[in-house]
Every structure is written in structure tokens, then in C-alpha cells.
TORTORKE-781835 format. One line per 5 residues: number of its first residue (from 1); their letters; for each residue x, y, z of C-alpha. Coordinates in nm, 2 decimals. Each point is the difference from the previous one (the first is absolute). Layout:
<sites>
NUM	a	X/Y/Z  ...
</sites>
This chain:
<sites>
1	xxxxx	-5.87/-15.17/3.46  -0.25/-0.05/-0.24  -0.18/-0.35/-0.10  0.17/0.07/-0.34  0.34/-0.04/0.18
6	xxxxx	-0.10/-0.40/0.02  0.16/-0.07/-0.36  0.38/-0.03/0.17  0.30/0.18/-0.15  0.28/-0.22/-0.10
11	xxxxx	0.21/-0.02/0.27  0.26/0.20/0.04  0.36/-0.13/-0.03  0.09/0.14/0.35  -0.32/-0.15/0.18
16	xxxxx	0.11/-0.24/0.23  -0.10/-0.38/-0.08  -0.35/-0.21/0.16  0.22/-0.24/0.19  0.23/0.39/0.16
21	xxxxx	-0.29/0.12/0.12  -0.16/-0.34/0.17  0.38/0.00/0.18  -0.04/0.38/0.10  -0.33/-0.06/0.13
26	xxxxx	0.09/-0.34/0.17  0.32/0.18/0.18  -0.26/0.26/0.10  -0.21/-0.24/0.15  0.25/-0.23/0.14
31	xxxxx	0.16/0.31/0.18  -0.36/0.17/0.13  -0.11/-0.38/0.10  0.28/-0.05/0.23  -0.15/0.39/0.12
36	xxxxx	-0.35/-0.15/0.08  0.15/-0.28/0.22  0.21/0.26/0.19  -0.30/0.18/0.02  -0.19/-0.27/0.09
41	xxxxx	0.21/-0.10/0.25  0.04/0.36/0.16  -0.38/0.07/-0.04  -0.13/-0.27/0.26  0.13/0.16/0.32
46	xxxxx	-0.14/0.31/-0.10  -0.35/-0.21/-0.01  0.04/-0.18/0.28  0.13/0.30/0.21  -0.30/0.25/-0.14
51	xxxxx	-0.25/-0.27/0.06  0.10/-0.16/0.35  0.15/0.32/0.16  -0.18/0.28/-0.08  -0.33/-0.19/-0.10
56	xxxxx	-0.30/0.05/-0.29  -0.11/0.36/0.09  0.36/0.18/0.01  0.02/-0.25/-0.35  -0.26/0.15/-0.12
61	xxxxx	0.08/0.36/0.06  0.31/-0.04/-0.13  -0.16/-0.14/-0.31  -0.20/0.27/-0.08  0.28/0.24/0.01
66	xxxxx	0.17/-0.19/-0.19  -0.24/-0.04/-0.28  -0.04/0.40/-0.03  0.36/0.05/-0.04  0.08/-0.20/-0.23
71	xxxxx	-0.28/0.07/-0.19  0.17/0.38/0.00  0.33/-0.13/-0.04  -0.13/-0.20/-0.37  -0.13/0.29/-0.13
76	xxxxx	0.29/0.20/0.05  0.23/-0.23/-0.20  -0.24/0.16/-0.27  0.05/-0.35/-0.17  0.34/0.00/-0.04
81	xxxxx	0.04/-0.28/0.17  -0.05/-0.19/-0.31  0.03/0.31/-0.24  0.33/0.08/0.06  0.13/-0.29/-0.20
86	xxxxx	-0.18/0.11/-0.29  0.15/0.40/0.04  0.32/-0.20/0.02  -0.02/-0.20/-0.34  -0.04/0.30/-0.22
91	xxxxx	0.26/0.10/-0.22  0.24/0.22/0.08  -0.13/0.03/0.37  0.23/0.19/0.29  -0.05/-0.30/0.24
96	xxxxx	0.17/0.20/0.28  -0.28/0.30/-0.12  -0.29/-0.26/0.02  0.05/-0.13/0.33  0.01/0.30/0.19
101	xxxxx	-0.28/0.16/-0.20  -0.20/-0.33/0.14  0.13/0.02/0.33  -0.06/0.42/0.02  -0.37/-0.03/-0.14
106	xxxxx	-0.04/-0.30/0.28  0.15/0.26/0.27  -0.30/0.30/-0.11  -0.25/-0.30/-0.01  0.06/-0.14/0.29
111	xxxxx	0.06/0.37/0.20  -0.35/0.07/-0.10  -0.12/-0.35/0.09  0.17/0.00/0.37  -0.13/0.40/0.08
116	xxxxx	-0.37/-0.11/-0.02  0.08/-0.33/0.25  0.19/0.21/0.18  -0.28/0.28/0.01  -0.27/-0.31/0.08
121	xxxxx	0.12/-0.28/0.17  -0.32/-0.16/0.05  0.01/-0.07/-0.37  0.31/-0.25/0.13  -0.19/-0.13/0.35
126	xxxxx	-0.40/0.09/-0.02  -0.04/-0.13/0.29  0.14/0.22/0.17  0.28/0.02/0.29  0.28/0.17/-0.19
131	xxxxx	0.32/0.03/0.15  0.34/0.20/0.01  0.14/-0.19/-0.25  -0.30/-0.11/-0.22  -0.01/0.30/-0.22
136	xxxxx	0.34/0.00/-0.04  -0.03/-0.35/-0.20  -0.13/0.18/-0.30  0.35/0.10/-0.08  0.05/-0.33/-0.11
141	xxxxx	-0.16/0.05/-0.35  0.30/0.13/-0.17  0.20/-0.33/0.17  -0.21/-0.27/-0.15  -0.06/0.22/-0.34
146	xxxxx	0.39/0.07/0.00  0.09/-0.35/0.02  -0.25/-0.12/-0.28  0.10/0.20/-0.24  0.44/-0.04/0.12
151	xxxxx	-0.09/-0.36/-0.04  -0.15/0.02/-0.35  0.31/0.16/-0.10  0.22/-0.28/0.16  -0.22/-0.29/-0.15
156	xxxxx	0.04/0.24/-0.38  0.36/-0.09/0.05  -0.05/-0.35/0.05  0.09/0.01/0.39  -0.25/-0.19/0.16
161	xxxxx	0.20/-0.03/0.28  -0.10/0.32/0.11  -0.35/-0.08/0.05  0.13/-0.33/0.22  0.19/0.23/0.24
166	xxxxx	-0.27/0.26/0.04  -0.31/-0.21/0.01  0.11/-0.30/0.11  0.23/0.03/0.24  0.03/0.40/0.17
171	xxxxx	-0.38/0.04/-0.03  -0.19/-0.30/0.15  0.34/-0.09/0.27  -0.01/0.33/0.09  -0.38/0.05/0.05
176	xxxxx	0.01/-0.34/0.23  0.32/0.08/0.20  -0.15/0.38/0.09  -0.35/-0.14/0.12  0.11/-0.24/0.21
181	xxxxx	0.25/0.31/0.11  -0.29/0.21/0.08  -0.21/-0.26/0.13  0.28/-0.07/0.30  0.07/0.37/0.07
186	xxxxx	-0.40/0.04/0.02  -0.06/0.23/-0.26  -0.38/-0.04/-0.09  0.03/0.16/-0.36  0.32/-0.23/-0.11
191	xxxxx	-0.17/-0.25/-0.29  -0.03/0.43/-0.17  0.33/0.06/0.09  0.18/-0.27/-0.10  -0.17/0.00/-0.36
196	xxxxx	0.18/0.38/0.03  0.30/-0.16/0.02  -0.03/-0.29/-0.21  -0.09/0.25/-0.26  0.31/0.23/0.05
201	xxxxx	0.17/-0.28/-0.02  -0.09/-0.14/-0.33  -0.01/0.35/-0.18  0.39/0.07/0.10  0.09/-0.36/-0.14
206	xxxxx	-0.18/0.06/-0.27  0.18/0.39/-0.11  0.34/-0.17/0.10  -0.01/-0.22/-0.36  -0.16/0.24/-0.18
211	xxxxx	0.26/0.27/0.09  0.24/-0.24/-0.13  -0.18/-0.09/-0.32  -0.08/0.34/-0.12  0.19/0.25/0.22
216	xxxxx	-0.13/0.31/0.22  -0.18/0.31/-0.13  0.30/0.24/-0.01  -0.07/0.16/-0.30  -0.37/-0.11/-0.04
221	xxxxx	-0.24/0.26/-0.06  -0.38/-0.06/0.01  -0.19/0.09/-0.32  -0.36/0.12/0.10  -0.19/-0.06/-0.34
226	xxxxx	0.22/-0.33/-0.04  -0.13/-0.10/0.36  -0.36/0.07/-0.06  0.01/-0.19/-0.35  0.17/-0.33/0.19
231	xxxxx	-0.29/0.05/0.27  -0.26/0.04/-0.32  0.15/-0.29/-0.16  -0.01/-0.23/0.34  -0.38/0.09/0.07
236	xxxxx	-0.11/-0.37/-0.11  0.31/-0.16/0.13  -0.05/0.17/0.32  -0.39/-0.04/0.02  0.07/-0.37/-0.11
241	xxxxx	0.24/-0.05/0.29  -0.25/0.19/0.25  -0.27/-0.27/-0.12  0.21/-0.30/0.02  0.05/0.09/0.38
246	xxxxx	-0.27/0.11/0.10  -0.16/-0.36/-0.11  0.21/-0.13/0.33  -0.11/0.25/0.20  -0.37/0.10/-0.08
251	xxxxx	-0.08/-0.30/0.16  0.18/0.11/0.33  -0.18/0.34/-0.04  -0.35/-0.19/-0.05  0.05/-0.21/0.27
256	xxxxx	0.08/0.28/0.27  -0.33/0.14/-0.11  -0.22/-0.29/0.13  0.22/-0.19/0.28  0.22/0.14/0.32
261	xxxxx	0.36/0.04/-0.02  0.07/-0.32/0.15  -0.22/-0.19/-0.32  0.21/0.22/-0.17  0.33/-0.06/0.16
266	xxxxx	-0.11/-0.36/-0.05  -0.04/0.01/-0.38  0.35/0.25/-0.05  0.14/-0.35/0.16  -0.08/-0.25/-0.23
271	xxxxx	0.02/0.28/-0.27  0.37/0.01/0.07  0.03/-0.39/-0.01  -0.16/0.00/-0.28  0.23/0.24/-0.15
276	xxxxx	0.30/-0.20/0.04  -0.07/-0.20/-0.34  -0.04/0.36/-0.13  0.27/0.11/0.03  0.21/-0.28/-0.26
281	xxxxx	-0.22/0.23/-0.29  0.26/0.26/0.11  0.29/-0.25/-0.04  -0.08/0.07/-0.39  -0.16/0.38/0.00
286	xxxxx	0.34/0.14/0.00  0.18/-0.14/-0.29  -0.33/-0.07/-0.21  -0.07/0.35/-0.03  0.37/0.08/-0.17
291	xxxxx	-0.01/-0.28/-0.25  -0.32/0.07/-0.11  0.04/0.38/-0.08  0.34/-0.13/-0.20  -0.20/-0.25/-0.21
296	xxxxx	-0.33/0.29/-0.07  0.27/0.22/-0.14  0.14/-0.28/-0.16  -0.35/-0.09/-0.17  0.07/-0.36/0.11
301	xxxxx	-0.40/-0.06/0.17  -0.04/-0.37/-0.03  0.31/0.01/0.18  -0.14/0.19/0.29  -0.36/-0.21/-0.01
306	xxxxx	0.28/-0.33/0.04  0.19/0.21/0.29  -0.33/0.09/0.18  -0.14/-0.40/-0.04  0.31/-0.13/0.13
311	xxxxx	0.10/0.26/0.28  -0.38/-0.05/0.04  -0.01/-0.37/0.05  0.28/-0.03/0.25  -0.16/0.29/0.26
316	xxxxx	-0.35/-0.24/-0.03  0.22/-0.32/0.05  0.18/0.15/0.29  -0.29/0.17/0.17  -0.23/-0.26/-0.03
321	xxxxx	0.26/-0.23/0.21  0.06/0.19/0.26  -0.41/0.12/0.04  -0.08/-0.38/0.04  0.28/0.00/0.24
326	xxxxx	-0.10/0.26/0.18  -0.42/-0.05/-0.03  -0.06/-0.30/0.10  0.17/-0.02/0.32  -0.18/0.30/0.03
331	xxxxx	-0.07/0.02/0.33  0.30/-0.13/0.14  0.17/0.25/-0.20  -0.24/0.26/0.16  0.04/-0.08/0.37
336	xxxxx	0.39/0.09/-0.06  -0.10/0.35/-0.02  -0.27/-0.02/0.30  -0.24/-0.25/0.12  -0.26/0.31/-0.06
341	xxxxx	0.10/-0.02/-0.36  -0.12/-0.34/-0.06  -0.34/0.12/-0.09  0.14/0.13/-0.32  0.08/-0.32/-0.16
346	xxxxx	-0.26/0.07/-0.27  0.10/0.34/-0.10  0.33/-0.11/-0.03  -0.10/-0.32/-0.25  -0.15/0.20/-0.22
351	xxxxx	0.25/0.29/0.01  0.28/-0.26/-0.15  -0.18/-0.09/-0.25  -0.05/0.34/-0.10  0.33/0.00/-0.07
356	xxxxx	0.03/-0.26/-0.16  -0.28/0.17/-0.22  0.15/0.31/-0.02  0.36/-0.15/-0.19  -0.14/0.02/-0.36
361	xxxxx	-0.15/0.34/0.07  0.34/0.11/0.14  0.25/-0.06/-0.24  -0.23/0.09/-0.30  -0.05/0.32/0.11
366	xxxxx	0.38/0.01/0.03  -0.04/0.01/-0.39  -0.33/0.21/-0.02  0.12/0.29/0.15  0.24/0.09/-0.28
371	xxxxx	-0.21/-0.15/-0.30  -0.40/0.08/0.14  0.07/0.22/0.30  -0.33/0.12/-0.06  -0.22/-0.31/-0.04
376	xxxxx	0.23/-0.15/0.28  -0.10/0.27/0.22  -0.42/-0.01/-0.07  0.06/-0.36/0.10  0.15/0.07/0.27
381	xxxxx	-0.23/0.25/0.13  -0.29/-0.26/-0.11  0.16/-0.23/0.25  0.01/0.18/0.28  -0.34/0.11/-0.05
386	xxxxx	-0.13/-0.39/-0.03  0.18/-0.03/0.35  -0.16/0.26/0.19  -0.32/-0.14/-0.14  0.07/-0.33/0.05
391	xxxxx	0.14/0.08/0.37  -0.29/0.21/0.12  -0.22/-0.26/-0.16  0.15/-0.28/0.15  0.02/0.15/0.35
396	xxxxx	-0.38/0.16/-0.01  -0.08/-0.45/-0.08  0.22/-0.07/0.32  -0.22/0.25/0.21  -0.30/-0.08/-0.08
401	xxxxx	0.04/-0.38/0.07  0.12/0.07/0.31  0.34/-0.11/0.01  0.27/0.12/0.21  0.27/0.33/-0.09
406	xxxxx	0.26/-0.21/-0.09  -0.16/-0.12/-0.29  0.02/0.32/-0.14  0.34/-0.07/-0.09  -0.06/-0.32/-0.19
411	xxxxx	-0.22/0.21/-0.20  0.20/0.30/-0.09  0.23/-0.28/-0.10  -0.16/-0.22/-0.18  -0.12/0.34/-0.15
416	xxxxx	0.37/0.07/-0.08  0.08/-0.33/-0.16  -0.35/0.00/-0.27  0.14/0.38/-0.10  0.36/-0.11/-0.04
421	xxxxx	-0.15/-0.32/-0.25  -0.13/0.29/-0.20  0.30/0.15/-0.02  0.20/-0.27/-0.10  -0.20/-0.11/-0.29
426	xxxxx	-0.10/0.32/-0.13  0.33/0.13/0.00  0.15/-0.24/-0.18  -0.26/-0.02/-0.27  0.12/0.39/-0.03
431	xxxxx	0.32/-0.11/-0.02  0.03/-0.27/-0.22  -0.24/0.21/-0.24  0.19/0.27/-0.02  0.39/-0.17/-0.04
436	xxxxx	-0.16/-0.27/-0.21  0.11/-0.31/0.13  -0.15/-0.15/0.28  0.05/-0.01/0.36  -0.03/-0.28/0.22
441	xxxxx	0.14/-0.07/0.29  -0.22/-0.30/0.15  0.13/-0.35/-0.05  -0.17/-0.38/0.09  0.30/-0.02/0.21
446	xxxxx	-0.12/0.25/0.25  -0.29/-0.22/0.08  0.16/-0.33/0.03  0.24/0.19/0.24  -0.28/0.13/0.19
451	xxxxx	-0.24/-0.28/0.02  0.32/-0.26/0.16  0.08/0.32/0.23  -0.35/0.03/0.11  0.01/-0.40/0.06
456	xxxxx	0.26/0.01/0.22  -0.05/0.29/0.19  -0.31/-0.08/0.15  0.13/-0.28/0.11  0.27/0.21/0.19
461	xxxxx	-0.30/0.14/0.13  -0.07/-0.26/0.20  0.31/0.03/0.16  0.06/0.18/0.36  0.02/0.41/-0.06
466	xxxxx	0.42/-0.02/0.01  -0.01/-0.29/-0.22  -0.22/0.17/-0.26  0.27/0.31/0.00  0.35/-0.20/0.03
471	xxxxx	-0.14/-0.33/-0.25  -0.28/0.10/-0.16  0.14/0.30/-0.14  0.32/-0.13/-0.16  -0.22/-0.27/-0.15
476	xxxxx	-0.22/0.19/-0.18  0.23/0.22/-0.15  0.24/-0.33/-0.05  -0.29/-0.19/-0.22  -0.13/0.31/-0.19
481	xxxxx	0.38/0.13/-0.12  0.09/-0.36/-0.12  -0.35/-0.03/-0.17  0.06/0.33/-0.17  0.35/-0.06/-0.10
486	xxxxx	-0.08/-0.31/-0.16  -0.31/0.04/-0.13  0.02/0.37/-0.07  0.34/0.17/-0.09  0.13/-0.01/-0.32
491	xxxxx	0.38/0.09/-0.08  -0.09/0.39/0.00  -0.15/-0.04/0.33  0.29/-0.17/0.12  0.25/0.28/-0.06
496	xxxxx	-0.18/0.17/0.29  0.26/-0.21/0.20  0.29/-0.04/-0.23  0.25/0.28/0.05  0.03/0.14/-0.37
501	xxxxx	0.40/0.07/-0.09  0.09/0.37/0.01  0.10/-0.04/-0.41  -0.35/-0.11/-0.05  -0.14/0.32/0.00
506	xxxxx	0.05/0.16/-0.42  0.22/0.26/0.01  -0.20/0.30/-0.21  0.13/0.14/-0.33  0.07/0.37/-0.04
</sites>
């Protein structure tokens, strides 16, 4: 969309109303919120099992494997994980046809992308020592691309609850019940093999709804040039997408380039604390997407600039609590894993308030993909270019003082977190530019909240270790939600808990 698409259209009779849409996103949220506490809740034994049982250089190991496979796995979805929504909205579009051309070019992408893993497993583990069953893991690209793209189509048809099942409750329960399996049966490889199964896992809960939503390919034919144009037509999304991810992993990558794979398995650690408050961006991502593509082709863009400020707003509000609540009983939070984890306690300060950082950056880009895909993606690619400066920079500063390895991760960081600012306001400059109207999601009650949080918590810092977990926690995030809701949310913000009558929703006109 061009800058000359700013002056809105009228609204068209059928578009649903302001106050439809904050309900449709609020129901999305509400549903995907209660995901990230399942998650949450199924994601710690997996930490403390990984950490305690099979210690920081397996960790680490793991990690690294990790990282290249899903790096595979995002650029087979050939940016359809968020593309797919926009293929849906035209008119006159075969949804049925759509999916399965999406699902079919992620199958060919992600053949191609597990053949060369397969071909070079050191890609996967560079250190070496590759198993029976270590190649074998990069069949999982086509799982973790499968279920992106079977989950876009769910969250196009407003089921959110989709998402919940497959990401918050098969995926992370099933990852921690199979390592502690492995673990007790002595299998050295089992943090690799129970992500196999965790992924499995997820990509079959995720087909189940969307076999149900749009029905099997019987009948489907695949259209080559139709195929190659969608591809064509995704190259930004998908490059976008690539970008966006690898921000959360370059510093992983630079990290194993200066430090051991315990360091390493140290820093994946708090990484994976840190991206617990990450994940409520996702309680949104799904159902944002959908309403935005329907107000575009609507023409209604101060609408979306309002949707992406309040949708905006609440992930800030929300990740900020729990990264205070989380940071700074940092090191108590820390020794859960390991007591050999401790000495990460930096790295993982600055990593939540990365995301914290990141919020603004997130959800405008949400917009930017569809309106600026282009600009969105030179900023992007500006980003990650600032953090692999920044990192290497950082690090080199670190070395040459003389300070220990670990402090290499409270670089890369702290690296992360100065990018991410960049990110956030840029992007939304683009943003509110381009819809004209502006977009803010940053409020004075965000730093009252924070400020009688911080107050508190340090002195629940002062408490012994189990009282800084059991009391200190709940009393940080107790003091910074009522300061928030008092001081912060409006009525609009509010419907985020207010269950929205089915009749609410307009009903559209033929």
C-alpha cells in the first residue's frame, strides 16, 4: 500500500464497528493469555529438568541445534505464517485452495531445507559428536513449518484455541514429560529427542483444527505458476519473519563464537526465562493479524493505528510486570534452574527488558508488513545489523578489560535490548506516517507501576532465597497490576477482561 492510501475510504457498511474489533482482539487475548500461563506452568520442569539433570554443556548443545532448525524451519513457512491471512482476505478466494497451496509450498521448502541438514549435520552440532539419531532431527522442519502456517489458518478463523492446545499445552508438557523420560532410562541424547516429540506433538494438534475448518485436499490440485507467484509475493513477509527471528537468536549464534558450550548453555538458560514474558506478544499475534488485513481492505487505517496502540499497550503492561517479577529476584529465579546458572543473572536482566523493548516494535510491524513490507523489512535488516555490531563490540570491550566469559552474555544482551529500542521507535514513526494517525503505546501509568514494583521488590530481596520466590514474587506482580489498573486502563482496556456477548459482534450485510 502506498503512502497515498493514508486518506481513508469511508467505511464500508459491512466493516465491523471500533468497539467489534477491541472485543475480537480482547477474546483473542483473553483465550492465548490463559495459553501463556499453561505454558508457563508446563515450561518450568522442562528448565529445571534440562538445567539440573543434564547440566549446561548438553544445554548448550541442544541449543545450538535448536537454533539451526528453526532457523530452517522460518524460512520454509516462506512467510506465510503471517501472509496467509492476507491470501485469505481477497475476494473471491478458494480458502480450502489457499491453505493447501501454503501448506504444499511449506512441504518443497522445507524438503529442500531438511536434505542439506540431513547431508551436513555439523551445521546442526559443529562441535561435533553426532549421533544415530542426530541427523535424523532435521526432519523436523516440515513439523514446526506445518504447524505455523495450520495455525495461521486456525487463528484466520478466529480459533485461537488452537494455538492454546498446540503451544501451550501438547508442546512444552510434552517436551518436559519426555526429558525427564529419557533422562531416567539413561538416554544421553533425550533434551534432542524429546523436542522431536514435543514437535510432533504440536504439528498433529495443530492439522486436527485446521482439517476441520477448511477440510482435506481431496480434490486440491497444486498450481505451479500460482505457487511461485504466492512465494514471489511472500519474499518480504518471509525475509521479515527470518529477520525478526533471527534477532533472538543471532545473539545465541555470536555468543557460541566467543565462549564454551557451557557459557553458552548458561545464556540459552536465562534466554529461555527471559522468554516467558515473550511469549504473552503471542497471546495477540494470532487474532491481530486477521483484524487487521479486514480493516486495510476496508480502508479503515486510523482504525488499525488505534488497534495496534491498544493491542500494543496491553503486551507492554503485561510484559513489563512479569520482567520485574521475574528480574529482580533474579538470581533466585536462576538457581531454580542450576546453582551453575546463577552467574547469569545479568544476561538475564537485560534480556527482559528487551522485551519489554521489543513490544512497540512487535505489534507495529504486525501492521507494516501489509502497508510498508518493504521499509519494514530494510528496518529490520538495519536492526539486526546494529546487533551484530553492537554484540561483537560489546564483547571485544569485555575482553579487553579482562573480565570473565560470562560476561559475554550481558553483552550480547544488553546488545539485544539497545537494537530492539531502535526498532520500536523507528517502526512506529513508519507506521504512524504511513496510516496517518499516530501510534502510541506508552502511558505515565507504566512508570508509576514500575517504580512502586521496583520499591517493593528489592525489598523482597532482602528476604531468604524461598521467600523472595513464594512472597516476593506475588507482591510484585500484586502492586504493579493494581497500579496499572488504576492508574492506567481506561474502559477499552478493560474489555480485555470482560467477556463480550456473542450478539455483540455486527452481523455483516450482503
Amino acid at each position: 500500500m502506498s503512502q497515498t492510501d493514508s486518506a481513508a475510504a469511508p467505511a464500508s457498511p459491512a466493516a465491523p464497528s471500533g468497539d467489534a474489533d477491541t472485543a475480537a482482539l480482547a477474546k483473542g487475548g483473553r483465550t492465548n493469555f490463559f495459553g501463556f500461563i499453561l505454558r508457563l506452568v508446563a515450561r518450568l520442569p522442562f528448565l529445571y529438568v534440562a538445567g539440573r539433570w543434564y547440566g549446561p554443556e548438553a544445554v548448550g548443545r541442544f541449543a545450538f541445534a535448536v537454533l539451526v532448525i528453526e532457523l530452517v524451519a522460518q524460512l520454509a513457512t516462506l512467510g506465510l505464517k503471517r501472509g496467509l491471512a492476507e491470501q485469505l482476505s481477497i475476494n473471491g478466494a478458494d480458502h480450502r485452495t489457499v491453505v493447501w497451496d501454503g501448506m504444499f509450498v511449506a512441504f518443497l521448502a522445507s524438503a529442500a531445507g531438511s536434505a542439506l541438514l540431513f547431508a551436513f549435520p555439523q551445521l546442526m552440532y559443529p562441535a561435533g559428536d553426532i549421533g544415530g539419531a542426530d541427523r535424523w532431527m532435521a526432519l523436523l522442519v516440515f513439523a514446526i513449518a506445518g504447524t505455523d502456517i495450520a495455525l495461521a489458518a486456525c487463528a484466520y478463523r478466529f480459533d485461537i484455541g488452537a494455538t492454546v492446545r498446540a503451544r501451550a499445552i501438547v508442546e512444552p508438557w510434552v517436551i518436559s514429560a519426555a526429558a525427564a523420560g529419557f533422562w531416567f532410562v539413561s538416554i544421553s541424547d533425550g533434551l534432542m529427542l524429546s523436542y522431536a516429540a514435543a514437535m510432533l506433538g504440536a504439528f498433529l494438534t495443530a492439522l486436527i483444527p485446521m482439517l476441520r475448518h477448511y477440510g482435506g485436499p481431496r480434490g486440491w490440485q497444486p498450481h505451479p505458476a500460482h505457487l511461485i507467484a504466492v512465494a514471489r509475493r511472500n519474499a518480504p513477509l518471509a525475509a521479515a519473519d527470518a529477520i525478526e527471528w533471527g534477532t533472538r537468536r543471532l545473539d545465541l549464534f555470536i555468543l557460541g563464537q566467543f565462549t564454551s558450550p557451557t557459557i553458552y548453555g548458561i545464556y540459552y538458560m536465562a534466554q529461555q526465562v527471559a522468554s516467558l514474558p515473550q511469549k504473552l506478544k503471542t497471546s495477540f499475534e494470532p487474532i491481530l493479524g486477521p483484524v487487521i488485513t479486514r480493516n486495510l481492505a476496508e480502508k479503515r487505517l486510523a482504525a488499525v493505528a488505534a488497534q495496534v496502540s491498544q493491542v500494543g499497550f496491553w503486551i507492554i503492561a503485561a510484559q513489563a510486570g512479569v520482567a520485574l517479577a521475574l528480574g529482580i529476584p533474579g538470581e533466585a529465579v536462576m538457581g531454580l534452574v542450576g546453582p551453575e546458572f546463577v552467574s547469569g543473572t545479568a544476561a538475564l536482566a537485560f534480556l527482559l527488558a528487551a522485551e519489554v523493548v521489543a513490544a512497540t516494535a512487535v505489534v507495529s510491524e504486525a501492521a507494516l508488513v501489509y502497508v510498508a513490507r518493504h521499509r519494514n523489512l530494510l528496518i529490520s535488516m538495519a536492526t539486526l545489523a546494529l546487533q551484530a555490531i553492537f554484540s561483537v563490540t560489546l564483547i571485544l570491550i569485555a575482553k579487553s578489560m579482562g573480565w570473565p566469559p560470562i560476561t559475554y552474555a550481558a553483552a550480547v544482551a544488553l546488545a539485544l535490548m539497545l537494537a530492539l529500542g531502535f526498532a520500536s521507535v523507528v517502526k512506529a514513526r513508519l507506521l504512524a506516517h504511513v496510516l496517518g494517525a499516530p501510534v502510541n503505546s506508552l502511558r505515565w501509568a507504566l512508570v508509576w507501576a514500575t517504580a512502586g514494583a521496583a520499591i517493593l521488590g528489592w525489598g523482597a530481596t532482602q528476604l531468604p532465597e524461598w521467600a523472595e520466590l513464594l512472597i516476593g514474587v506475588p507482591v510484585i506482580l500484586g502492586i504493579y497490576s493494581w497500579l496499572i489498573w488504576t492508574r492506567g486502563f481506561g474502559p477499552a482496556d478493560r474489555a480485555l477482561f470482560k467477556k463480550q456477548p456473542e450478539t455483540a459482534e455486527p452481523v455483516p450485510t450482503a
